[in-house]
C-alpha positions as CSV (number, residue, x, y, z in Angstrom):
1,X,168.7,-84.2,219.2
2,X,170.8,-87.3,220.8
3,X,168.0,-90.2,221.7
4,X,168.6,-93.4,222.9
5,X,167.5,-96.2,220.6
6,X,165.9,-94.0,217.9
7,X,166.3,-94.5,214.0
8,X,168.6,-91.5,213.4
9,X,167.8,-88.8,210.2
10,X,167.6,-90.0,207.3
11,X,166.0,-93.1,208.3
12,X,162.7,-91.4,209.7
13,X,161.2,-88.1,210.0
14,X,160.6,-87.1,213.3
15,X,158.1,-84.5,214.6
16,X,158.6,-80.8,214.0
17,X,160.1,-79.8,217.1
18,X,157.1,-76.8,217.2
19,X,154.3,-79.1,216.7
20,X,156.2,-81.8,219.5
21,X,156.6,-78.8,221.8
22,X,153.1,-78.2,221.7
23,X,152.0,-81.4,221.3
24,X,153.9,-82.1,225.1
25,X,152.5,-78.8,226.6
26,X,148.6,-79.7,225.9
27,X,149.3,-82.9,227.4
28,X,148.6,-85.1,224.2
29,X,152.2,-86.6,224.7
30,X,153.0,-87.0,228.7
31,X,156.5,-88.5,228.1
32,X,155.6,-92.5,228.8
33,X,157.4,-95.4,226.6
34,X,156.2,-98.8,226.5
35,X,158.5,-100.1,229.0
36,X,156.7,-97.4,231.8
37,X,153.3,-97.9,230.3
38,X,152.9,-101.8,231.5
39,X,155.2,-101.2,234.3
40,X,152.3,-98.7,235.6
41,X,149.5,-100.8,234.7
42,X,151.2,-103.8,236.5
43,X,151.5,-101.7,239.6
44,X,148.0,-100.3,239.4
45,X,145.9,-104.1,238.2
46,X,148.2,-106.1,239.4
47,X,146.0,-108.9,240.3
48,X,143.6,-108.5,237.6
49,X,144.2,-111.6,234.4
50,X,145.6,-109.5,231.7
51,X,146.1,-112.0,229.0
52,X,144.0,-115.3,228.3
53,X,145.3,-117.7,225.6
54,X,143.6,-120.7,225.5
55,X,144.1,-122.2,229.5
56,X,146.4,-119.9,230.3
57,X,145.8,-116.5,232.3
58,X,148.4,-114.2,233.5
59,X,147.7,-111.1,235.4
60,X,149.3,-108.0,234.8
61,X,152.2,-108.5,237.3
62,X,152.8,-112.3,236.0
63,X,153.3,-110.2,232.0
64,X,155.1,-107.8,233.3
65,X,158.0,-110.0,235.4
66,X,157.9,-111.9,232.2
67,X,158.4,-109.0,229.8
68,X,161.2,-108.1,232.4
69,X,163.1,-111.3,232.0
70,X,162.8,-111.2,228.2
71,X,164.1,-107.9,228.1
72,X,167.4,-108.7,230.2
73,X,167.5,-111.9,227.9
74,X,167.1,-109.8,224.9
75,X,169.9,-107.9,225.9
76,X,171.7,-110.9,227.4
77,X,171.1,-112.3,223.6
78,X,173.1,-109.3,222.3
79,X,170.2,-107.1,221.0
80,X,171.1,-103.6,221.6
81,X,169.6,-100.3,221.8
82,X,168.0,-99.1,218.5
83,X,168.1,-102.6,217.0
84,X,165.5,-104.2,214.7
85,X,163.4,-107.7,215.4
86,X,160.7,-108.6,212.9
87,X,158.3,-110.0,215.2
88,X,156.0,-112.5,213.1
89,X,153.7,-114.1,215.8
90,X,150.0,-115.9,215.9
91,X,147.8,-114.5,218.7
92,X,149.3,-116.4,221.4
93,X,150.6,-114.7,225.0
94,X,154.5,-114.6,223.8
95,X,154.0,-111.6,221.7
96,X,153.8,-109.8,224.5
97,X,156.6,-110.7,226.4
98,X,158.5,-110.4,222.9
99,X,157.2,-107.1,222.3
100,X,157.7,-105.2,225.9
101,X,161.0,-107.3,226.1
102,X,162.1,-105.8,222.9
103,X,160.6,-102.0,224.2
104,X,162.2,-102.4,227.8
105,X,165.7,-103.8,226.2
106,X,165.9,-100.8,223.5
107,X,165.0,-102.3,220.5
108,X,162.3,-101.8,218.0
109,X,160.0,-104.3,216.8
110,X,159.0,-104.8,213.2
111,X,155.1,-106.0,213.4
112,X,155.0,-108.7,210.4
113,X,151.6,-110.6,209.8
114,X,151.1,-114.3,210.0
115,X,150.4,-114.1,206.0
116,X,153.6,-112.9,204.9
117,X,156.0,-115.3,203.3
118,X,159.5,-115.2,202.3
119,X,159.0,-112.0,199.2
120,X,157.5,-109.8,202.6
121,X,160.0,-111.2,205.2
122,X,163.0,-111.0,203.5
123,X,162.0,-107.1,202.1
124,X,161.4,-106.5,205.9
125,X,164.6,-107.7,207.0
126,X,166.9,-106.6,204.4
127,X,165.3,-102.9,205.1
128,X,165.2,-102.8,208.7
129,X,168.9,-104.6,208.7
130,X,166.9,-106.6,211.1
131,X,169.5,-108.7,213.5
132,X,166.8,-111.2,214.8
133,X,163.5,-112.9,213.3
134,X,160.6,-114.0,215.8
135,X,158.4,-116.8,214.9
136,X,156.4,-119.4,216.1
137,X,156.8,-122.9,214.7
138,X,153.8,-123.8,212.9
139,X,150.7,-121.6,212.7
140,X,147.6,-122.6,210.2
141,X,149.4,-125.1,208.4
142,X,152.3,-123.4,207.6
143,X,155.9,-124.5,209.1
144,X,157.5,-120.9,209.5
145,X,161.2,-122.6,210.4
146,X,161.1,-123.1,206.2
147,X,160.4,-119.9,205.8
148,X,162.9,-118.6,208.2
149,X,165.4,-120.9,206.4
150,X,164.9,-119.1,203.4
151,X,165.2,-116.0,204.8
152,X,168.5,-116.3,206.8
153,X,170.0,-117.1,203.8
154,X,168.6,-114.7,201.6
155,X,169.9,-111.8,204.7
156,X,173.4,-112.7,206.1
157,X,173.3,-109.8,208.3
158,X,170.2,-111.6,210.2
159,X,171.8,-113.0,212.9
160,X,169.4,-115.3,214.6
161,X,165.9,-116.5,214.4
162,X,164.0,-117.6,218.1
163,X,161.1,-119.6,218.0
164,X,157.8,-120.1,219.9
165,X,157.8,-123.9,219.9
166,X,159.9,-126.4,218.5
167,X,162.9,-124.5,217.0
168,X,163.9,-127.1,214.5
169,X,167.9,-125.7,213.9
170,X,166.8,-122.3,215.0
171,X,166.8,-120.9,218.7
172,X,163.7,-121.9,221.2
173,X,162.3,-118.4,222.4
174,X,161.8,-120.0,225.9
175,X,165.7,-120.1,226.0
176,X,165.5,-116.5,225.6
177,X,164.3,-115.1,229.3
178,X,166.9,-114.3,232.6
179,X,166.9,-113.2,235.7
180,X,167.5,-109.3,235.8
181,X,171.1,-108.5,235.8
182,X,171.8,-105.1,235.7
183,X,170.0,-101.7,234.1
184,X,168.2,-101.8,231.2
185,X,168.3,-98.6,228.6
186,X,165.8,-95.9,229.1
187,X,164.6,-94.9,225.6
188,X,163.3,-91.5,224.7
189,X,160.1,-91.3,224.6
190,X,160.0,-88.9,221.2
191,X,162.0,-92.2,219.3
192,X,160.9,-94.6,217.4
193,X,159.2,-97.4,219.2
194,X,158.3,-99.9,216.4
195,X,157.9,-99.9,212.6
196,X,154.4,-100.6,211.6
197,X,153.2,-101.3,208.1
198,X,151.4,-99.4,205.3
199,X,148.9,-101.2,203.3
200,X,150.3,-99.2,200.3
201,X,149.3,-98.9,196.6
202,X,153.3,-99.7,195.4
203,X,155.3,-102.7,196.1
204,X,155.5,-104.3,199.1
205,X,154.6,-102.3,202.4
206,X,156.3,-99.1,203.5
207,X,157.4,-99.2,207.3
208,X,155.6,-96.5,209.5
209,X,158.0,-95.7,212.5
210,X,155.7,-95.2,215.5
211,X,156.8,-93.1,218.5
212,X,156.1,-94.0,222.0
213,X,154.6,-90.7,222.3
214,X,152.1,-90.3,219.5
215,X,151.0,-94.1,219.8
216,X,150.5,-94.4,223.6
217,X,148.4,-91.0,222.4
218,X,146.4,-92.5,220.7
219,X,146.0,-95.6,222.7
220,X,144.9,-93.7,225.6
221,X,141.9,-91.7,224.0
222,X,141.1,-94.9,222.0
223,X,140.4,-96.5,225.2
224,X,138.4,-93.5,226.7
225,X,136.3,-93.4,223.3
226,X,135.8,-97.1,223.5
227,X,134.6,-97.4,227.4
228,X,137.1,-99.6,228.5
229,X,137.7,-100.0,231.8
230,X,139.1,-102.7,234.7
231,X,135.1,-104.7,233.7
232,X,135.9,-104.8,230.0
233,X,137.0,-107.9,228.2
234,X,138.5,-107.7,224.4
235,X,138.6,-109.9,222.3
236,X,141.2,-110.1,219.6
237,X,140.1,-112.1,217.0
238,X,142.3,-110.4,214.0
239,X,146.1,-110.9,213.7
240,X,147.3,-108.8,217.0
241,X,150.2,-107.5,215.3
242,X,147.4,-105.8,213.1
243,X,146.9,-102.0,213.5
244,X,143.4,-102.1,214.5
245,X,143.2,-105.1,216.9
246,X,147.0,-103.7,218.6
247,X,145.5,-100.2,219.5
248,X,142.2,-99.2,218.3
249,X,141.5,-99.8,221.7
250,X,143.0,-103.1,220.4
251,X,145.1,-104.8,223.4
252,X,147.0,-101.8,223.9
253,X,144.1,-99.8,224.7
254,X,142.9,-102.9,226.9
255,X,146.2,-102.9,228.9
256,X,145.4,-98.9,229.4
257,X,142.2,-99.6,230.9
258,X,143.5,-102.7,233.3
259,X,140.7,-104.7,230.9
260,X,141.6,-108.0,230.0
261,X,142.8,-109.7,226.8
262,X,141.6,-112.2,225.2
263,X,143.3,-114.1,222.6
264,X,141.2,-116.1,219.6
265,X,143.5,-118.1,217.0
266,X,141.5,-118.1,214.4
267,X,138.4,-115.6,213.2
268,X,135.9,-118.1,212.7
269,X,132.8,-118.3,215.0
270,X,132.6,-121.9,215.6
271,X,136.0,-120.4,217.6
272,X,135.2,-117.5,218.7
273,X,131.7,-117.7,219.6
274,X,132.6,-120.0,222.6
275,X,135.1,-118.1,223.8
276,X,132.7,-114.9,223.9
277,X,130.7,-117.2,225.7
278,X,133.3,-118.5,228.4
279,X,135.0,-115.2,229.0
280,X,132.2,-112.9,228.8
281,X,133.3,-111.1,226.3
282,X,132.6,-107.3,225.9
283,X,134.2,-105.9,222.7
284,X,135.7,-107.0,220.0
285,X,137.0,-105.3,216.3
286,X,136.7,-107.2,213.2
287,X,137.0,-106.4,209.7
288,X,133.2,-106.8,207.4
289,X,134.0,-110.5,205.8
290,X,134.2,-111.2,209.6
291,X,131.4,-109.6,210.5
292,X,129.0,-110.6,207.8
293,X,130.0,-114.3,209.0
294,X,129.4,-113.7,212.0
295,X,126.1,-112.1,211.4
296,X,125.1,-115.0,209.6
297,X,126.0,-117.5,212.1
298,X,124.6,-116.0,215.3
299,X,120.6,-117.4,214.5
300,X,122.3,-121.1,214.3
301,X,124.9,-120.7,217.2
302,X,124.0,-122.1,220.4
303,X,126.1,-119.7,222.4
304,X,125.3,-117.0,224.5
305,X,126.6,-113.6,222.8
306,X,124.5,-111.6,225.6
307,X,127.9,-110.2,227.5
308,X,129.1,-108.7,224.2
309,X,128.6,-104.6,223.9
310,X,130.6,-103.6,221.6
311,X,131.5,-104.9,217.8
312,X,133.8,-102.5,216.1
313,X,134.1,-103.1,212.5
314,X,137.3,-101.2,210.5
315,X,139.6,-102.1,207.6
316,X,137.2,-101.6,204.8
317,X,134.0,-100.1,204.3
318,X,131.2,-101.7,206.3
319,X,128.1,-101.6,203.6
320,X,125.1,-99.9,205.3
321,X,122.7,-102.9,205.1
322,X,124.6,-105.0,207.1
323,X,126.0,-102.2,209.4
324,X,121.9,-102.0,210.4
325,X,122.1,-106.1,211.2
326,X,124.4,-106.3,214.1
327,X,122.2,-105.0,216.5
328,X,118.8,-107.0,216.0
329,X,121.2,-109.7,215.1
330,X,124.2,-109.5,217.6
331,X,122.2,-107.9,220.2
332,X,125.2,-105.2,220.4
333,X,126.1,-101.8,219.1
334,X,128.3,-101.6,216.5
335,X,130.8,-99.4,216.2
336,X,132.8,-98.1,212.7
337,X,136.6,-97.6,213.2
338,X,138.4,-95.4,210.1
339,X,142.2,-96.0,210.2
340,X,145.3,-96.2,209.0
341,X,148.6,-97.4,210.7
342,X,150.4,-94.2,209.4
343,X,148.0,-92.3,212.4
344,X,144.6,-91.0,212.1
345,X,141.9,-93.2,213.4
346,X,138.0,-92.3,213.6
347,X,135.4,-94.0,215.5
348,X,131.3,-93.2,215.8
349,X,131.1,-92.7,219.2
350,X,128.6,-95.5,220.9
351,X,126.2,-92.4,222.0
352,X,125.7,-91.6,218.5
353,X,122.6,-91.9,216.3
354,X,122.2,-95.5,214.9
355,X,121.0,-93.7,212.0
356,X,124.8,-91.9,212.0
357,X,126.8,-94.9,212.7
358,X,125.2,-97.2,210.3
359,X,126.2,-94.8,207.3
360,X,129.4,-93.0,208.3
361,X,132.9,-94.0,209.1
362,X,133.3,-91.7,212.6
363,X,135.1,-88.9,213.5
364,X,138.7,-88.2,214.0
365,X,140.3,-89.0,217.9
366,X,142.1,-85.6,218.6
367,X,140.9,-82.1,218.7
368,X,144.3,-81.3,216.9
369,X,143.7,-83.9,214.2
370,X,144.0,-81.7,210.8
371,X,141.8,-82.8,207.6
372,X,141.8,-81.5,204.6
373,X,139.6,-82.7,201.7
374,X,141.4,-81.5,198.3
375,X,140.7,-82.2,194.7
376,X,143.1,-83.0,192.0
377,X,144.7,-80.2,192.3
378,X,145.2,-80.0,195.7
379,X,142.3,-77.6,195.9
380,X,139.4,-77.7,198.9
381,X,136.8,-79.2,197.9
382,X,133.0,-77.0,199.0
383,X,131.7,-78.8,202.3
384,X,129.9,-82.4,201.5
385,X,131.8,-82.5,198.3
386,X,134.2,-85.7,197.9
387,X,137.6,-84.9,198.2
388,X,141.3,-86.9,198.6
389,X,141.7,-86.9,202.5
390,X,145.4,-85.2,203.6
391,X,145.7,-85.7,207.2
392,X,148.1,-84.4,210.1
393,X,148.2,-84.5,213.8
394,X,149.6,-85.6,216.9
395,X,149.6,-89.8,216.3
396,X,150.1,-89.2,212.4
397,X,153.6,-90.0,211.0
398,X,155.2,-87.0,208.7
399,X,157.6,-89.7,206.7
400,X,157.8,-93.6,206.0
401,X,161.1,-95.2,207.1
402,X,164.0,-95.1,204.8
403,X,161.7,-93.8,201.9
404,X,162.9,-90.6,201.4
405,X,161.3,-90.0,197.4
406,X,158.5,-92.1,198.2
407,X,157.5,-88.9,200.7
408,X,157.5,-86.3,198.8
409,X,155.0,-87.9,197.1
410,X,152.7,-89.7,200.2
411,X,153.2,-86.0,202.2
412,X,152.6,-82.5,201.7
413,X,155.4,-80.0,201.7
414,X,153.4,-79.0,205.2
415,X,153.7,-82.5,206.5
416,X,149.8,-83.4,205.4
417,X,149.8,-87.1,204.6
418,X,148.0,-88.0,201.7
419,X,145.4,-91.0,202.5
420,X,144.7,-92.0,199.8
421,X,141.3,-92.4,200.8
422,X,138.4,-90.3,199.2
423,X,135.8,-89.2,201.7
424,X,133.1,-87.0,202.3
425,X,132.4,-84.8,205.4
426,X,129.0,-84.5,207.3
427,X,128.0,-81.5,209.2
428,X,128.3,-83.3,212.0
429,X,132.1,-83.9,211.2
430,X,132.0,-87.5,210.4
431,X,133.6,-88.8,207.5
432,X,131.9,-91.1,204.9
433,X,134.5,-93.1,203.0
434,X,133.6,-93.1,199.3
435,X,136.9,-95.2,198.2
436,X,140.5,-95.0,197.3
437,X,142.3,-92.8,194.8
438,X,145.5,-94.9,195.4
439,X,145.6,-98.1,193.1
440,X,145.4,-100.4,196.2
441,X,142.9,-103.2,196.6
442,X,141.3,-104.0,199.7
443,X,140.4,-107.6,199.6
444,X,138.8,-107.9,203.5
445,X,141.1,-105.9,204.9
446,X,143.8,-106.8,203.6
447,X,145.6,-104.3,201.6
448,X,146.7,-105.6,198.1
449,X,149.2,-103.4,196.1
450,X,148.7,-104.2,192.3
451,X,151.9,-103.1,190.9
452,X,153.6,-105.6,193.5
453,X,151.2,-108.6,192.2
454,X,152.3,-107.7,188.8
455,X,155.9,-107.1,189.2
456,X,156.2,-111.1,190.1
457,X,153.3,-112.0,187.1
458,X,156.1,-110.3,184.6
459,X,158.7,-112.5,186.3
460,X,156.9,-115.7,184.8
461,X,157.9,-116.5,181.2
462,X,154.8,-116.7,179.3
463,X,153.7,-113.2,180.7
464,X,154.1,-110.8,178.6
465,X,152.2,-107.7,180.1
466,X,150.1,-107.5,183.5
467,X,147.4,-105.5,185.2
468,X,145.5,-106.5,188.4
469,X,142.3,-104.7,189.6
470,X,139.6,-104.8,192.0
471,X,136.3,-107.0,191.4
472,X,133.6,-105.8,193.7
473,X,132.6,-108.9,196.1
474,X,129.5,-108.9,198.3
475,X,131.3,-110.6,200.8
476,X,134.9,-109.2,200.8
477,X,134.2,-105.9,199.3
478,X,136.9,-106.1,196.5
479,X,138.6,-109.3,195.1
480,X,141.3,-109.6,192.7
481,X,141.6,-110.0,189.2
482,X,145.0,-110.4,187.1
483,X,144.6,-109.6,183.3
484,X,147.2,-110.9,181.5
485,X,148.8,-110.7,177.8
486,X,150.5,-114.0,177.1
487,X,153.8,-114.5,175.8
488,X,153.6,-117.6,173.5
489,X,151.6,-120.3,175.4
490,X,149.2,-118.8,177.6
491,X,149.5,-119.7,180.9
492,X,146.3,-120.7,183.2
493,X,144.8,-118.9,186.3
494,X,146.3,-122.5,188.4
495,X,149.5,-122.1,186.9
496,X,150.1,-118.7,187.6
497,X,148.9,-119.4,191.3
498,X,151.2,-122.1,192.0
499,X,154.0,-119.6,190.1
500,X,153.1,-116.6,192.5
501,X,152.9,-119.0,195.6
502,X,156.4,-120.6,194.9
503,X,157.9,-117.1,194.7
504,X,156.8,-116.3,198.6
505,X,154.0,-114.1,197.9
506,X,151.1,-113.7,201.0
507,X,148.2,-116.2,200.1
508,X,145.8,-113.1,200.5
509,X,147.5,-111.1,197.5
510,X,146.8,-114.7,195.1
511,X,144.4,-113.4,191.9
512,X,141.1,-114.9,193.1
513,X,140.4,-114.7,189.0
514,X,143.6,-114.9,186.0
515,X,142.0,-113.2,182.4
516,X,144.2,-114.0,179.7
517,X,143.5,-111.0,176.9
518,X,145.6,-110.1,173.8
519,X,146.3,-107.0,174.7
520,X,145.4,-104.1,177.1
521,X,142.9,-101.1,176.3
522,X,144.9,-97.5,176.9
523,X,144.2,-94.6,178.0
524,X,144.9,-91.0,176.0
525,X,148.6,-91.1,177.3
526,X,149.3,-94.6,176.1
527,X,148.7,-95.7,179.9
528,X,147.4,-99.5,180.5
529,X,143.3,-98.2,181.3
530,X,142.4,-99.8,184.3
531,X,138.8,-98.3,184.4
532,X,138.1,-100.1,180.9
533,X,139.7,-103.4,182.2
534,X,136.9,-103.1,184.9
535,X,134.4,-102.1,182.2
536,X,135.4,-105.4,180.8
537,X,135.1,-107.6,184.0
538,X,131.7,-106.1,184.7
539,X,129.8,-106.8,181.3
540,X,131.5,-109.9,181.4
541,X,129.4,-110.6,185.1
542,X,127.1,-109.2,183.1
543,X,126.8,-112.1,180.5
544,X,127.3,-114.6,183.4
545,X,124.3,-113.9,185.2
């Protein structure tokens, strides 16, 4: 099937064209891409503030002339249909001009995070053969033109970087926009609209490609789910490029609903609190180190939270003790969100129980959302047991990007993709995450892949062996540890930092702790045994207490 400005076979797996033909004639896709879907919304709210970034507002017809112009720049720029753009912005307005310029010109944004560094952006580049790198200038202390620098010459097929700000050598993004000159391409809406990013358990992460169809999908029953409507004001106070803040509602869902967005640079409630405050905020998603700060700033805080309704809370488990805080301590009702970029996203509905939402992790969005909770052996497990979630449906992905073995491992031969997760189902149909089978970490949110951390610890020379695992944390959830088996001098946990950081790793994937051991307990098969090294770290708690 011919279609303009997708990732052609064998880069991406697309639908079935069964399951897409049915997924069209209940309605579930409706044939919109992002260009159409703001260029509706504009029409419809056009008058209603869509965006708010610091003292700047602009209503939905101001974004979408903008996102017009920076498409016919795009193009005028030489980006052409089916072309990839990492996109690595903080939550400031530009990323969406960047991004519906980049929809509305063809091309397909690749959603970095302001964390990754020159390991992530280079892997992301190199992969996509990326031809252009979005940045801003400076963001949280960190001067991404250095990082860019690195990158252009580490990928000579990248062929320019554009940045929000002072450009250094680079390109300023403000050169970017034109006046409309010409047609733009109309892509289909069953192709790839943007390549997302897995959280996953090996290496750096896989690249979900998203189609218009299945993601506006989603976006649009997220939003009903959610209540949003024209009086609703969101607040995104993760990184927007983020899964969960981009569309669960998340902005996109807020664009749907002709709401208006919000935009918080960093987390912390000293910021954020205000701006609840000034805006009168509504909703807002946040992962649980957010929330418990939150929680435990609100009695000190002077200002007034009473607009806000809504406080989802996703990424990682949300313990049930301070699920049952937020609303004698927020005044609000919370919300659980259960997701994963690769698709399927559950919510507690705000009409259930409090009883239900404080201990479960919701229920799926779609009628024709498919679960399956196996054992081992790919077996069903008998209803309440624990099981390996597989999931499949009309927003869930059937194949990474250019992964091809990596998916026949992460996906059924049936297209089921395999979580990872391990869950429990209610009666009721809600889920109740019990934790991951895959040997991720999730520090906050944040998704650490060991073998990745430890692939760059075996790079330094006084490493002989490595093995990182998760150390439960009150306030994170998980934190990391590194064990590792010297190779001559042992190395120290500050030396190994500094070695990890000058190799252009994230700053959230840093060991929070570095044990130095003589050697590594095994399982039967001769297998490093990560349960025992956890053994280890918890009598060792143990003693410290």
């Amino acid at each position: 099937m011919p279609v303009l400005g997708a990732i052609g076979e064998p880069d991406w797996v697309p639908f079935p064209p069964a399951a897409a033909r049915r997924y069209r004639e209940v309605g579930h896709w409706t044939g919109e891409t992002f260009g159409d879907f703001l260029a509706a919304r504009a029409a419809r709210f056009a008058d209603l503030v869509a965006v708010v970034d610091g003292d700047r507002r602009w209503t939905y017809a101001e974004l979408d002339e903008r996102a017009t112009r920076m498409a016919h720049g795009w193009r005028a720029r030489g980006i052409e249909p089916g072309d990839r753009v990492v996109v690595q912005l903080p939550n400031v307005a530009e990323f969406f001009t960047v991004v519906f310029g980049l929809f509305r010109a063809g091309a397909i944004p690749v959603f970095a995070l302001p964390a990754h560094r020159a390991n992530e952006i280079t892997y992301f580049c190199e992969h996509t053969d990326a031809v252009a790198y979005v940045i801003a200038d400076r963001d949280g202390g960190f001067d991404y033109r250095t990082l860019a620098d690195h990158v252009r010459a580490a990928v000579p097929g990248l062929r320019a970087v554009y940045v929000h700000g002072d450009p250094g050598a680079h390109t300023s993004l403000a050169e970017v926009p034109v006046d409309p000159d010409g047609e733009l391409p109309e892509p289909d809406p069953g192709s790839v609209a943007f390549l997302q990013l897995s959280g996953g358990s090996t290496g750096v992460p896989k690249l979900i490609p998203r189609t218009h169809d299945d993601y506006l999908y989603s976006v649009r029953e997220s939003a009903v789910i959610c209540g949003l409507d024209i009086s609703s004001v969101y607040l995104v106070a993760l990184p927007v490029a983020h899964n969960f803040p981009l569309s669960s509602p998340g902005v996109l869902g807020a664009l749907h609903a002709g709401s208006r967005i919000v935009l918080a640079p960093t987390p912390g409630p000293d910021v954020v609190f205000p701006l609840i405050e000034r805006e009168r905020v509504t909703i807002t998603g946040v992962v649980p180190p957010i929330a418990l700060l939150w929680l435990d700033a609100a009695p000190r805080h002077t200002a007034d939270l009473s607009s806000l309704r809504v406080l989802q809370v996703g990424g990682a488990k949300f313990a049930e003790a301070a699920a049952r805080r937020v609303r004698p301590e927020l005044g609000c009702a919370l919300q659980q969100v259960f997701g994963m970029a690769e698709g399927l996203v559950n919510y507690t509905r705000l009409d259930d129980d409090e009883d239900l939402v404080a201990i479960s992790q919701g229920s799926p969005i779609s009628p024709d959302d498919e679960l399956r909770l196996v054992d081992d052996e790919d077996v069903e497990v008998a209803p309440g047991e624990v099981g390996h979630l597989l999931t499949r449906g009309p927003y869930t992905i059937r194949g990474y990007y250019r992964a091809a073995e990596h998916n026949t491992v992460a996906f059924t031969d049936d297209g089921f993709y395999r979580t990872g997760d391990l869950v429990r189902r209610l009666p009721s149909g809600h889920l109740v995450v019990e934790g991951r089978a895959k040997d991720q970490i999730n520090r906050g949110g944040e998704k650490v892949a060991a073998e990745e951390v430890e692939n760059h610890l075996l790079a330094h020379p006084a490493v002989h062996d490595a093995a990182v695992v998760a150390v439960p944390d009150p306030f994170l959830g998980e934190r990391t540890c590194a064990f590792v088996v010297p190779l001559g001098t042992p190395p120290t946990g500050p030396q190994l930092r500094a070695f990890l950081r000058a190799r252009g790793l994230a700053a959230y994937k840093i060991p929070d702790r570095v044990e130095v051991v003589p050697s590594f307990p095994h399982t039967g098969v001769g297998k490093t045994s990560r349960k025992d090294l956890r053994a280890q770290l918890a009598a060792t708690a143990a003693r410290e207490e």
